[in-house]
N, C-alpha and C positions, 0 to 999 in steps of 0.2 A: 504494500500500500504506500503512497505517495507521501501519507502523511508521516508516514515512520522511517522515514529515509533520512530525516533530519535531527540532530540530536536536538536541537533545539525544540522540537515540537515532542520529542521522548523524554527532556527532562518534564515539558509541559503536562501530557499524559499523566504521567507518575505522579505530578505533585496535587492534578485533577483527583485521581482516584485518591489520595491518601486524606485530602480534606473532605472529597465526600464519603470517608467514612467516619472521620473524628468529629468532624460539626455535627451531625444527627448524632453521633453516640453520646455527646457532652450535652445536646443542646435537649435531649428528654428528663434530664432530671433539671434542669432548668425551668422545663413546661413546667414540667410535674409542682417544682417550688412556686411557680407561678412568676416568674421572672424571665418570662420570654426577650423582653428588651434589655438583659443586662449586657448582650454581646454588642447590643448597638453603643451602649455607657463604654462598654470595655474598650473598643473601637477608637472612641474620641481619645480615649486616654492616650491607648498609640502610637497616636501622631506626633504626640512629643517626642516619643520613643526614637520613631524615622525620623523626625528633625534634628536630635540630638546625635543618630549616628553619623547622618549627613557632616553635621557641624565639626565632630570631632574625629571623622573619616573613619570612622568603623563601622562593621554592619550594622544596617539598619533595622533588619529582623531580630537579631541576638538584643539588641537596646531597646528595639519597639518590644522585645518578650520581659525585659524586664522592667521595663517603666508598667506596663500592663500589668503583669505580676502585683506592682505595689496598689497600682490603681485597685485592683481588682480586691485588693484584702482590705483597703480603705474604704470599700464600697461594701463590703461585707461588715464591715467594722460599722458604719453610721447605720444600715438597716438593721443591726443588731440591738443597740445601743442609742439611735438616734428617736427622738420624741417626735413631737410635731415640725418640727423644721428640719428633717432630716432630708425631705425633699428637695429642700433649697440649696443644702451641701452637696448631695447629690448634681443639682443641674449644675451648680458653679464647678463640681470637678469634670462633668461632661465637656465641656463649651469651654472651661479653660486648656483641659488638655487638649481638643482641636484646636483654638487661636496660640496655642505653646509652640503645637507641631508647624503650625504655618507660617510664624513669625522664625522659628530657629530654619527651616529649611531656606526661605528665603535671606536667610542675615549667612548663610554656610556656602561655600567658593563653588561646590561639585553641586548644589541644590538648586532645583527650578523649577516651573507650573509643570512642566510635563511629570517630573520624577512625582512632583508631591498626586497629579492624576493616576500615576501607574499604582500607587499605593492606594488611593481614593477609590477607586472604581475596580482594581486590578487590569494586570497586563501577563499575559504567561509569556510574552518576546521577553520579557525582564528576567525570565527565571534563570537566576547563572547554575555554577554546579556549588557557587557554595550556599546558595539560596538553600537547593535541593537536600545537602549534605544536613543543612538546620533542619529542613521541613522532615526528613525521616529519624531524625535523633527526636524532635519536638512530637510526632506523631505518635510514634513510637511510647512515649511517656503518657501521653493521653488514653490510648487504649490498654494500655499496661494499667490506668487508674479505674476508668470507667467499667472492663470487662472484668479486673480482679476484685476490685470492691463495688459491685453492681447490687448484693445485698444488703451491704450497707447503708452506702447513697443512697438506695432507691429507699427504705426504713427514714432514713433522715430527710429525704422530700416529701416522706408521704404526710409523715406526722412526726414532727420534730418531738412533741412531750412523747409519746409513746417511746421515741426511739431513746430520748432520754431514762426512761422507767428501767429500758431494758439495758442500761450498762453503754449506750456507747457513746463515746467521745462526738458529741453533735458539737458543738465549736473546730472544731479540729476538719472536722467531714465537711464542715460549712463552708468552712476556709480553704481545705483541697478542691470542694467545686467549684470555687471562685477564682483558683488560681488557675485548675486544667480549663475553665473558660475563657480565662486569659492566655495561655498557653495554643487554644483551640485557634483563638482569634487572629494571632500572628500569625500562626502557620496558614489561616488561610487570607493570608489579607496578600500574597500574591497573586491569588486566585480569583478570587471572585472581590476581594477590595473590603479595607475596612469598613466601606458605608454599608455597603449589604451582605455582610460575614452573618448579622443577624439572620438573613434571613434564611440563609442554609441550613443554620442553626437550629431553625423553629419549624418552618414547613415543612421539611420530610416529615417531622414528624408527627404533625399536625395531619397530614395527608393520610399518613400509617392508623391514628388514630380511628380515621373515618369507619375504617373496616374491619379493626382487631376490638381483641379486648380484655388481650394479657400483657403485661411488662415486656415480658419476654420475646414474645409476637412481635409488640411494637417496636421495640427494638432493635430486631433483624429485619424487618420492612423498611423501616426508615434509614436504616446504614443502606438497604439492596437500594431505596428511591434515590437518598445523596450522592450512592455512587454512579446508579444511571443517568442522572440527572447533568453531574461535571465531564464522565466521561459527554456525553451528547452534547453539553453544551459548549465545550472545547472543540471538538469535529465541526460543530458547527461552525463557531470564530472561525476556523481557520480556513474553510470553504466560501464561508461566504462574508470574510470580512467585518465581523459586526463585534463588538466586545463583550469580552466570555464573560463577566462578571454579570452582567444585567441578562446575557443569553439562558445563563442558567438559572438563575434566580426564577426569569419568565418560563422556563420548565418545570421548576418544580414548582409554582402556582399551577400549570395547567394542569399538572398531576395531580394535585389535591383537587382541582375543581373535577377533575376524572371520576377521581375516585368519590368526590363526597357526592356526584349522580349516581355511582352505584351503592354508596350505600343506604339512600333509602329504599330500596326494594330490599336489600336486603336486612336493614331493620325490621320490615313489618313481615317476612317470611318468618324470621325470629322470635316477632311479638305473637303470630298465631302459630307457633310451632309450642310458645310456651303453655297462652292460652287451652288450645288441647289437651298439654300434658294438665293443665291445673283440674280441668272439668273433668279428666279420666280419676285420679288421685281425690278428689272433693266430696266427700259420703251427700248422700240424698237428706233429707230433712228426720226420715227413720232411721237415722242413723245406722244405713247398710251402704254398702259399695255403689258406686253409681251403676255398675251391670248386675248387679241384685234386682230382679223383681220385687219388686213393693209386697207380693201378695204372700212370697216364699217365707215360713215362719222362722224366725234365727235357730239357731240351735241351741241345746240346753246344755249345761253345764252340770256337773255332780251336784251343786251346789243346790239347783232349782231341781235336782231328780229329789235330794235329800228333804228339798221343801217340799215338794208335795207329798 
C-alpha cells in the first residue's frame, strides 16, 4: 500500500493506533466520575508545557507531560478540597495555562503560529521518531495503569465512600486518574491536538455505552471504536488532505450517532424480553403459578392431612 511506503506516515499509523487505544481506556472512568471535560482543563494546561519546551529547546511532549502532570493533580486537588469557588480556580488555571503556552511559544527563537496549530488541532507530518519513542514509553504506562488497576478505578469512580468503607487508598486512585489523564492527553495531542484530545476521550465511549451494559463490554468496545476511528481517520488525512484531528473526532460522532439509532430497537426488544420473563415468574392473584389453572386444587401438605 502507498500509504506505508513512507516512514513518515508509519510513524503516523503507530502513534494513531496507540492513542486510540489509551484515550477510551483512560477516558471511561472519567465518564464514569462524571468529568468528561477534565481532558479539555488538562489540555489548556499543556500549552504551557509546549511553550516552555519550545522556549528552553527541549521537547515539547516530555515538558507538555509534565507541566500536565502538575496541572492535573492541582485540579484534582481544588475538586477535592475546593468549596464554592472552586470553579473559579478551576477556569483561571484552564485559560491561564493556554495564554502561558501562547505567550512562551511566541517570546521562544524555534516557536510560531504554525508549531503552536500542529499542537492545537494536531499534525501527524510533525510526528518525529522521538515524538514516537515518548508516545510508546507514555502509552505504554497508561495501559499498564488502566488495564492493571481496572478494579480498583473502576470501585473508586463508581462510588468513592463505598470504595473508601472497603480499605482502598481513594486519594491516591484519585490522583493516578488524574495524572494517566494527563499523561493520556500529551501523548495524544500529536494526534488529534490538544483542543479535541477530549473528545476521543469521551465518545468512544459514550458510543460503547449506547449498546453495552457491563464495565467490561464497554470497555473493549470503546478501545475497538478509538482504535477504528484514528486508524480511518488518518487514511483519510492522508488521501484526501483534510486534518486528522477534527477527521477523527467527526468519526467517532458518527459512530455514536450509529450506534445510538441502533440502540433503541434494541432497548425495547430488551424491555419486552424482560416484561415476559416478569408475567411468566409473577403468581396469579390465588397465589398459584401463572400456568396453574385457577380451578386445579393446591396440594396438601402433612400438615393439613394431620388437620383434618
Amino acid at each position: 500500500m502507498e500509504i506505508l511506503e513512507t516512514a513518515l506516515m508509519q510513524r503516523a499509523l503507530i502513534a494513531a493506533v496507540l492513542v486510540g487505544v489509551i484515550a477510551p481506556a483512560v477516558g471511561i472512568y472519567l465518564v464514569q466520575r462524571r468529568q468528561a471535560l477534565m481532558g479539555d482543563g488538562i489540555g489548556h494546561v499543556a500549552m504551557t508545557g509546549v511553550g516552555l519546551g519550545f522556549l528552553l529547546s527541549t521537547s515539547p511532549v516530555w515538558m507538555a507531560t509534565l507541566v500536565a502532570i502538575v496541572g492535573s493533580i492541582a485540579m484534582e486537588l481544588i475538586r477535592a478540597y475546593g468549596r464554592t469557588r472552586g470553579d473559579i480556580a478551576l477556569a483561571m488555571l484552564f485559560y491561564g495555562g493556554m495564554a502561558g503556552g501562547v505567550l512562551l511559544i511566541n517570546l521562544s527563537p524555534t516557536g510560531s503560529n504554525a508549531n503552536l496549530s500542529s499542537y492545537l488541532f494536531g499534525s501527524l507530518a510533525t510526528v518525529s521518531e522521538a515524538d514516537l519513542d515518548a508516545i510508546w514509553v507514555l502509552a505504554a504506562l497508561v495501559v499498564l495503569v488502566t488495564v492493571g488497576l481496572r478494579r480498583q478505578l473502576f470501585a473508586v469512580s463508581q462510588d468513592e465512600e463505598f470504595a473508601r468503607v472497603t480499605g482502598l487508598p481513594v486519594r491516591a486512585l484519585n490522583l493516578l486518574v488524574a495524572v494517566t489523564a494527563a499523561v493520556t492527553v500529551t501523548v495524544a495531542m500529536r494526534v488529534v491536538g490538544l483542543l479535541l484530545v477530549s473528545a476521543l476521550m469521551v465518545v468512544p465511549v459514550a458510543a460503547a455505552q449506547q449498546i453495552t451494559r457491563s464495565f467490561a463490554v464497554t470497555f473493549v468496545l470503546a478501545v475497538a471504536i478509538g482504535t477504528a476511528v484514528t486508524l480511518a481517520g488518518t487514511v483519510t488525512s492522508y488521501y484526501q488532505d483534510v486534518p486528522p484531528g477534527a477527521t477523527i473526532v467527526l468519526l467517532a460522532i458518527g459512530v455514536f450517532l450509529v450506534l445510538t439509532v441502533l440502540a433503541t430497537p434494541l432497548a425495547r426488544r430488551r424491555a419486552r424480553a424482560l416484561r415476559s420473563v416478569e408475567s411468566e415468574c409473577v403468581p396469579d392473584p390465588a397465589g398459584l403459578p401463572a400456568d396453574v389453572p385457577a380451578d386445579v386444587p393446591a396440594m396438601r401438605g402433612p400438615s393439613d392431612e394431620a388437620t383434618a
